[in-house]
C-alpha positions in Angstrom: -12.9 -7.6 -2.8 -14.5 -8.9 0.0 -14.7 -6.4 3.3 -13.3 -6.0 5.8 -9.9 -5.8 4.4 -6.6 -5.2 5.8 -3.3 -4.2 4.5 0.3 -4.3 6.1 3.0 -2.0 5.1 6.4 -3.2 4.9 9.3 -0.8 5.0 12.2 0.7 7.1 12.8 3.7 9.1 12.9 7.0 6.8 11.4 5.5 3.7 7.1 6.8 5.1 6.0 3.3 5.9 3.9 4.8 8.2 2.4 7.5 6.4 1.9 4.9 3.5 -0.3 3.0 5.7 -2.3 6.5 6.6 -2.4 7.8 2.9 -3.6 4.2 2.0 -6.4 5.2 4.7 -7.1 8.4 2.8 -8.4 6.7 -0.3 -10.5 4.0 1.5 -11.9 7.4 3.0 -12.6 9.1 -0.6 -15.0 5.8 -0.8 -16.9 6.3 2.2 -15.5 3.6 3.9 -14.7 3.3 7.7 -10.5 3.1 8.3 -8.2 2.5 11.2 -4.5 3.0 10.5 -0.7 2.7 12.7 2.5 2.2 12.7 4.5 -0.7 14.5 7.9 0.6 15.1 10.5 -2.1 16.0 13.3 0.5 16.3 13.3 4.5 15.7 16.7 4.1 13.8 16.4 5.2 9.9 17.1 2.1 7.9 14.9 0.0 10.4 12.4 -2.2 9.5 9.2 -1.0 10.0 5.4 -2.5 9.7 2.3 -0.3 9.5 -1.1 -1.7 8.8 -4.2 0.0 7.5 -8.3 -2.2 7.8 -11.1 -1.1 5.9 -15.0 -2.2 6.5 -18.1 -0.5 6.1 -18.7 -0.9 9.4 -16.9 0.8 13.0 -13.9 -0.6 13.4 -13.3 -2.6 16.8 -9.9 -4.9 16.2 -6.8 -2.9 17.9 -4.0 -6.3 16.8 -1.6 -6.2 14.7 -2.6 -7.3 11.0 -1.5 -11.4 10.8 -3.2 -12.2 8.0 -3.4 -9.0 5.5 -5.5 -9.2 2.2 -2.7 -6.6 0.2 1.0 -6.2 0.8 2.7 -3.4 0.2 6.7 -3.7 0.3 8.8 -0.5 0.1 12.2 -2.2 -0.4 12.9 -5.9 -2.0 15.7 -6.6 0.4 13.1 -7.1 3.1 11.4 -9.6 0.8 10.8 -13.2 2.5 9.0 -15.2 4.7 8.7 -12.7 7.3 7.2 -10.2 5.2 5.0 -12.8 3.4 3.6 -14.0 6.8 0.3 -14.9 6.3 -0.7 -13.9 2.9 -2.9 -16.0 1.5 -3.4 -17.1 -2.1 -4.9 -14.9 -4.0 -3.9 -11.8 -2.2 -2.4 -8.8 -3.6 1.4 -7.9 -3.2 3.2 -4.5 -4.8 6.7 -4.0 -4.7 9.0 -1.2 -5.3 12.1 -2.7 -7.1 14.2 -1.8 -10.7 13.5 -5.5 -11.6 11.0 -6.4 -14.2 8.4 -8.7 -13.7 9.7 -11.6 -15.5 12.8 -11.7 -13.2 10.5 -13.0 -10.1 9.3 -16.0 -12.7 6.4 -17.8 -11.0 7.3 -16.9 -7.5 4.7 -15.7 -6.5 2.2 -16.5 -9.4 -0.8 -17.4 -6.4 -0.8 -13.1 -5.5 -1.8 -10.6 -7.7 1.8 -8.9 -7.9 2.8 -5.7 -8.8 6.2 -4.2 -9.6 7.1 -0.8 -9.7 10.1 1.6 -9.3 8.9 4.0 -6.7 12.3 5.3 -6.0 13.3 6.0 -9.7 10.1 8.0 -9.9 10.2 9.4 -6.9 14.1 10.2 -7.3 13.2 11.9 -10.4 10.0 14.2 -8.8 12.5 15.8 -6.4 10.3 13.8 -3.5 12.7 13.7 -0.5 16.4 14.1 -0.5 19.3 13.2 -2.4 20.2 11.1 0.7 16.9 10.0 1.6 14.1 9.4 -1.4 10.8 9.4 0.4 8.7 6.9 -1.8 5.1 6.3 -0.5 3.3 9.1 -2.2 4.7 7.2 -5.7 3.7 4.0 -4.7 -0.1 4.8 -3.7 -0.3 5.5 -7.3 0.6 1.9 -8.4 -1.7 0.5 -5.6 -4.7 2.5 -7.1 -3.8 1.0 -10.7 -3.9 -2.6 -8.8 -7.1 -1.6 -7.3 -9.0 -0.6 -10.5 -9.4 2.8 -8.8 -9.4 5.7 -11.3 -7.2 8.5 -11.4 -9.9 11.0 -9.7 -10.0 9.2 -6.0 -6.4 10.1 -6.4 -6.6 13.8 -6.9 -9.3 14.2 -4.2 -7.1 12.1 -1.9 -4.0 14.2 -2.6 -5.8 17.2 -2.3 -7.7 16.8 0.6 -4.4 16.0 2.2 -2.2 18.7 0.6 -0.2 16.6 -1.5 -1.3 17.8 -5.0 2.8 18.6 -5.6 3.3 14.9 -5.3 0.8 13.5 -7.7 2.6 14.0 -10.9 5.1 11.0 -9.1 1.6 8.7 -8.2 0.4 9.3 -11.0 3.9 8.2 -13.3 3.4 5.0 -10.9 -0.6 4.6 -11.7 0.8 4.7 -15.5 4.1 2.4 -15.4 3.1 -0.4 -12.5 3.6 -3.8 -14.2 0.9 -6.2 -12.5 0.9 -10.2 -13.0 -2.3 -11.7 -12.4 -2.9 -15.2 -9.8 -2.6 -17.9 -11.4 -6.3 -19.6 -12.4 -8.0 -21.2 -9.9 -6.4 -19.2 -7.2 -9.4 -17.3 -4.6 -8.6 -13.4 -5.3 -9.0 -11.3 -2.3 -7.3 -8.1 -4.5 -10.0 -7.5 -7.3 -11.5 -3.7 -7.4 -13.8 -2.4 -4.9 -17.2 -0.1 -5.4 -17.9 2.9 -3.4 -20.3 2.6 -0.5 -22.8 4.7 -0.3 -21.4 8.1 2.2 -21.2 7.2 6.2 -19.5 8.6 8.7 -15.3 7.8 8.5 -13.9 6.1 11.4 -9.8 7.7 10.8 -7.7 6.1 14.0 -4.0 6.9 14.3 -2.2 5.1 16.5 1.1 5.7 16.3 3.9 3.4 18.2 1.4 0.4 18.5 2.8 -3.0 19.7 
């Protein structure tokens, strides 16, 4: 995977977009990798759609814009699924969504991404993460995006643990286990295949929340 990278987030209000961009962050971090990280909030009201965006590069971090053309896509709910969300993305890139529908049921729609599937609310539901009301699901689905990184279970654990979250990695690591993942179709430039760890550097962690 060619650096620097840059993932967008794609949620709504109440589901952790945000802090699914910033725990994103956190591994890139366990790697030794500079990160910037924030949320784009296009309204405060829970059930509204929300962007947040995490970049990645062995080097400082200068570009404060809105991610246009991300390398990974990470949608929280499939009803926000379309040509909105998929603004951008170019062949080859990597897309994971949380969704009760196989893999087969999307076909070949979107056989030029590295796409992932995974139940994140299910798993999540079942962990006790959030509220009956409200099932907070990014914690799960950082699992699945490991598993579609080729990272191994251990940058989880020190993530989680650096970040107090140890309670929540039984549910990421369910998701690591049970992601489905459909490869790009041959011939198609892959900007999603598995990273190495830099050597240590100093970490460049920018939160910036409310951005526009």
């Amino acid at each position: 995977m060619t650096l620097p990278l840059e993932v967008r987030v794609h949620g709504r209000g109440g589901q952790g977009g945000v802090t699914c961009a910033k725990l994103i962050a956190a591994l890139f971090t366990e790697m030794g990798l500079h990160v910037q990280t924030f949320g784009d909030y296009g309204s405060e009201r829970s059930g509204a759609p929300v962007q947040a965006y995490t970049r990645v590069d062995r080097l400082a971090i200068n570009n404060r814009n809105k991610v246009y053309r991300p390398n990974h896509l990470i949608v929280l709910d499939e009803g926000l699924l379309g040509a909105q969300v998929l603004a951008g993305a170019a062949p080859g890139s990597l897309l994971l969504l949380n969704t009760h529908a196989s893999l087969d049921s999307y076909g070949d729609r979107f056989e030029h991404h590295r796409f992932g599937v995974i139940d994140a609310t299910a798993i999540a539901r079942e962990q006790g993460i959030g509220s009956s009301a409200v099932v907070i699901i990014n914690t799960t689905i950082l699992g699945a995006y490991a598993r579609l990184l080729g990272l191994p279970l251990t940058v989880l654990e020190k993530a989680y643990a650096s970040l107090g979250l140890s309670g929540d990695l039984p549910a990421a690591q369910h998701a690591y286990e049970l992601v489905r993942i459909c490869e790009p179709v041959p011939g198609t430039d892959d900007q999603s295949t598995s990273i190495s760890a830099a050597a240590p550097s100093p970490l460049v962690v920018e939160t910036i929340l409310g951005h526009s």
